[in-house]
N, C-alpha and C positions, 0 to 999 in steps of 0.2 A: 525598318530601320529605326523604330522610335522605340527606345526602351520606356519600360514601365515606370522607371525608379526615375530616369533624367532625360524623360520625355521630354520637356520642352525646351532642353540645351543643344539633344541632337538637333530636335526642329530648328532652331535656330541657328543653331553652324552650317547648318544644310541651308540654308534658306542666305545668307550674309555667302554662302561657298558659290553659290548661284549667282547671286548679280555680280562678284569679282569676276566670275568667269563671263560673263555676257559685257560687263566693261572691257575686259581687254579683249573680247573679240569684236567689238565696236571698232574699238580704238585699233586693232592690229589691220583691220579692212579699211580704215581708212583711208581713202587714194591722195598722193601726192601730186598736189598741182605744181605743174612745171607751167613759165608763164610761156612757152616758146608752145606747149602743146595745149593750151588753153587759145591762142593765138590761134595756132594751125588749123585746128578746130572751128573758131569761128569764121576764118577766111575760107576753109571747104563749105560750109551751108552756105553765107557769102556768095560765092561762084557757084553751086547747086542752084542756089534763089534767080540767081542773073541768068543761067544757063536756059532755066525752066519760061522764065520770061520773055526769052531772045525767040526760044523755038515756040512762043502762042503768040509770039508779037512781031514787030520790026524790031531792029537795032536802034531808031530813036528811040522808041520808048525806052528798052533796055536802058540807053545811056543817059535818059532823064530820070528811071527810077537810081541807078546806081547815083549818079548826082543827089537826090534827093537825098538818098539812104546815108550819102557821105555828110552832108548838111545836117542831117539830124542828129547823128553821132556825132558829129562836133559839135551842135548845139547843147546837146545834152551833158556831154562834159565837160563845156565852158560854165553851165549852169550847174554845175555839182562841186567844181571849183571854186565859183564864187559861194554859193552852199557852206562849202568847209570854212572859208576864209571869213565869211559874216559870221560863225558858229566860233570859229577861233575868237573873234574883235569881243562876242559878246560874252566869250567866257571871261578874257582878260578882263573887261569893264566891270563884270557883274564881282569880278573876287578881290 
């Protein structure tokens, strides 16, 4: 495919013809997150986690680790909250 006389403009249209194509099949496979099935999602591992627990262990543990588990993730987004909110204060001050 490379001619002799405009060899390096085929190369080049071929080559610019190829990453268009590999972009839009990026971008066409790209999966759309639904926040109800990103949800779902993690409430099934969730109760896979606690199931697998219940059956190596008692039901207290179970109910301390899911307590725990509930504690953390709320800690963690209490603390990324405030995160955003000091990152907000500092951009207004700093401009």
């Amino acid at each position: 495919m490379i001619d002799s006389t405009h060899g390096h403009r085929v190369r080049s249209t071929l080559i610019s013809t190829t990453k268009e194509a590999q972009m839009s099949s990026v971008t066409a496979i790209r999966p759309v997150h639904k926040p109800w099935l990103v949800f779902t999602a993690r409430a099934v591992v969730v109760l896979q986690a606690l199931g697998i627990v219940f059956l190596l262990t008692s039901i207290w543990t179970t109910v301390a680790i899911a307590v725990l588990f509930v504690v953390t993730v709320s800690v963690v987004r209490a603390l990324s909250r405030a995160s955003q909110q000091m990152d907000t204060i500092f951009e207004e001050e700093l401009s």
